[in-house]
N, C-alpha and C positions, 0 to 999 in steps of 0.2 A: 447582481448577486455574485458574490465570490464562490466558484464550486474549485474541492478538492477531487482530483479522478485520484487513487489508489489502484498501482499493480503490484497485490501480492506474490507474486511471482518473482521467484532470482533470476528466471531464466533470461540468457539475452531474446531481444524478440520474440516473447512469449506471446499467447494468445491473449491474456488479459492486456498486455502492453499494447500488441494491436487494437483491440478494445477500446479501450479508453482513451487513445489516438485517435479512433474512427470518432467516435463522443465527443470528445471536446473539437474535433471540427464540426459538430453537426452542431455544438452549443456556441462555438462560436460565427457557424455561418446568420445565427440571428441576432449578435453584435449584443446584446443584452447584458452579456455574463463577462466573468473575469474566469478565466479557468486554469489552473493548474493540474499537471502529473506528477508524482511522485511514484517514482519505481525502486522495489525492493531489490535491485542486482546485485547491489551495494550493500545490503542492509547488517547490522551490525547489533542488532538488537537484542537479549540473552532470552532465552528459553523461561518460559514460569518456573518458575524455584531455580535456577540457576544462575542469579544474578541478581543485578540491580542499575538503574539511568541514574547517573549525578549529575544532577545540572549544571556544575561548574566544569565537568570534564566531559560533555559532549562532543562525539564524533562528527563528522559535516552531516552523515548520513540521519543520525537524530537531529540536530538542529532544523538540517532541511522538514523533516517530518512533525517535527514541532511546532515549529514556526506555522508550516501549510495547515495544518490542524487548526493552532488555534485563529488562523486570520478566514476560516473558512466559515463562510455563513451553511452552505451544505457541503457533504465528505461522502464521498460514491468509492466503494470497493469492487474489485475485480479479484477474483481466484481464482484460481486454476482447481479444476475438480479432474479427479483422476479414480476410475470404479465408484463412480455416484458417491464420491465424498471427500470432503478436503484431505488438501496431501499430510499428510504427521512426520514429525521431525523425530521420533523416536514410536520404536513398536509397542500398540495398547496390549496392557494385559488385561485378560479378564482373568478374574473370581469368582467362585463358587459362597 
């Protein structure tokens, strides 16, 4: 089985990076699997409503994530959680 590990994380050596390091040695100490990481350090990808990917002018950073995506029979994510909930790239507002 082809598994993708994902660290949502830009950080260098972040805990999800660790993670999914410890992971894919544990899925390859039983020689079974094909496993890849793809780590977001790099990641180049635009915000919802902010943008758009064109497939003919991909960066290495999207290619590599494309590519892992689709050759991936399963896709395992890691996030970094910060006050019991993912980190936000811009502050939520609320409404009344």
């Amino acid at each position: 089985m082809k598994i993708t590990l994902i660290s949502t994380s830009s950080r260098k050596n972040s805990n999800s990076l660790r993670f999914v390091s410890y992971l894919r040695h544990l899925l390859a100490e039983e020689g079974q699997h094909e496993v890849s990481i793809v780590t977001f350090e790099h990641y180049d990808i635009p915000l919802v409503g902010q943008g758009s990917v064109k497939k003919e002018s991909l960066t290495p950073f999207q290619e590599e994530l494309i590519n892992a995506w689709e050759a991936a029979d399963l896709i395992i994510f890691a996030m970094p959680e910060y006050n019991w909930t993912a980190p936000h790239k811009r502050p939520m507002r609320f409404t009344n």
